[in-house]
VOGU-3710 file (C-alpha; in Angstrom, 3 decimals, decimal comma):
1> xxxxxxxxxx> 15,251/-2,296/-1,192  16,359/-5,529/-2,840  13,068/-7,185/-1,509  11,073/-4,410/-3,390  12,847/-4,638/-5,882  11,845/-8,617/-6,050  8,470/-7,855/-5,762  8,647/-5,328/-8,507  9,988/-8,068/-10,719  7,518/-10,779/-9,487
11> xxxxxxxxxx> 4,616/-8,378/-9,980  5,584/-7,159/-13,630  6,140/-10,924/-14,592  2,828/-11,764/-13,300  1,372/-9,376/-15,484  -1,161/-8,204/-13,021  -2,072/-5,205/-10,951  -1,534/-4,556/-7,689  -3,755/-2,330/-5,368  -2,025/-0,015/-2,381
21> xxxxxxxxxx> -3,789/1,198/-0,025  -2,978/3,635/3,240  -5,229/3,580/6,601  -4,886/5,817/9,609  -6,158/8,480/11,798  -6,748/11,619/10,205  -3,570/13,453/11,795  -1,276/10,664/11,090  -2,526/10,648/7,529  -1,840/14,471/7,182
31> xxxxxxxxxx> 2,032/13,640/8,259  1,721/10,864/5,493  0,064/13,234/2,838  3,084/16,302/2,835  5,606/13,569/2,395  3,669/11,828/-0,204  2,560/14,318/-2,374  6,270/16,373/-1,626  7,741/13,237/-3,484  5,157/11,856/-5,967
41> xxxxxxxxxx> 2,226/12,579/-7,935  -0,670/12,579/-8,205  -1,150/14,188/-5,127  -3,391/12,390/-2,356  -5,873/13,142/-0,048  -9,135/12,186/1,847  -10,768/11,325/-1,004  -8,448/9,365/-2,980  -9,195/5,882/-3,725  -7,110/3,712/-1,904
51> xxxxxxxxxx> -7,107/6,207/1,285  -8,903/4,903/4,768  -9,319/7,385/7,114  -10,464/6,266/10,449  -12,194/8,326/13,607  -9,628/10,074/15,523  -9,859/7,910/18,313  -9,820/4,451/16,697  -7,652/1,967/18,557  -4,709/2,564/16,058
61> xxxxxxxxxx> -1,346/4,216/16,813  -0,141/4,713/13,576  0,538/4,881/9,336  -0,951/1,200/7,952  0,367/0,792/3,951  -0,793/-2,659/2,242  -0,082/-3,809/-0,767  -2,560/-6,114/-2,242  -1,926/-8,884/-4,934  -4,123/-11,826/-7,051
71> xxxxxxxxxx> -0,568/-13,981/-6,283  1,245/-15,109/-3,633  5,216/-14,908/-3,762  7,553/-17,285/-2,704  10,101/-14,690/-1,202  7,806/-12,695/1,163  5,168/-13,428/3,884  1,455/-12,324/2,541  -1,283/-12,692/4,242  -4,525/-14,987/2,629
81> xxxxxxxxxx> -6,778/-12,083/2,031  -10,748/-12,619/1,771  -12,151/-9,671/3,709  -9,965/-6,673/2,216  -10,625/-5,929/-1,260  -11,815/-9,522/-2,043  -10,804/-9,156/-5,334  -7,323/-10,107/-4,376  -6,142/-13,504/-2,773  -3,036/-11,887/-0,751
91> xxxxxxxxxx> -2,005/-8,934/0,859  1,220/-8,000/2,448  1,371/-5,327/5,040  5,215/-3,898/5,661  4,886/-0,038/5,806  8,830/0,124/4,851  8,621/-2,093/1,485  5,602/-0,515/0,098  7,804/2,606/0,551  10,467/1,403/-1,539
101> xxxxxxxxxx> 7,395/0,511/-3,569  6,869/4,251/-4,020  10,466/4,674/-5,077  10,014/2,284/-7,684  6,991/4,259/-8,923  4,229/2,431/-7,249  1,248/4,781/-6,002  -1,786/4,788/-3,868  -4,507/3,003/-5,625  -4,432/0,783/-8,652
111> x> -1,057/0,072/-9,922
//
């Protein structure tokens, strides 16, 4: 959690928002929902913003969480992000940190 917690830090010193967002198949997003909204609120579904939900047979296996930023940070890769929500320069995509994100009482959407 300690890189979370890092970007926590780097985020709240930047003094900007972040935007999370969660893509997947409509059955893998149901899985993602209960244990979501079990654990934090508001709840989330289909139609919250921040939520992609993608045909049932797109050529995707599984959960996709990104985490998308106006900053780059030293301590973790992000990707250079100009087709994804253009309004942010950098995106990092690590389904496990943006979990601890969660713990630190980050949410779907604008943060």
């Amino acid at each position: 959690m300690s890189i979370a917690r890092d970007l926590d830090e780097f985020i709240k010193n930047s003094r900007d928002n972040v935007f999370i967002e969660a893509e997947g198949k409509p059955s893998r997003l149901k899985k993602f929902y209960t244990e979501y909204n079990e654990m934090y609120s508001p709840s989330i579904n289909n139609n919250t913003n921040g939520i992609i939900v993608l045909e049932e047979d797109a050529n995707k296996w599984g959960l996709e969480l990104r985490l998308y930023l106006h900053y780059n940070p030293s301590f973790i890769k992000a990707t250079r992000n100009k087709v994804y929500r253009g309004e942010y320069g950098y995106r990092i995509n690590d389904v496990d940190i943006i979990k601890d994100m969660f713990k630190l009482g980050y949410r779907i959407g604008l943060n």
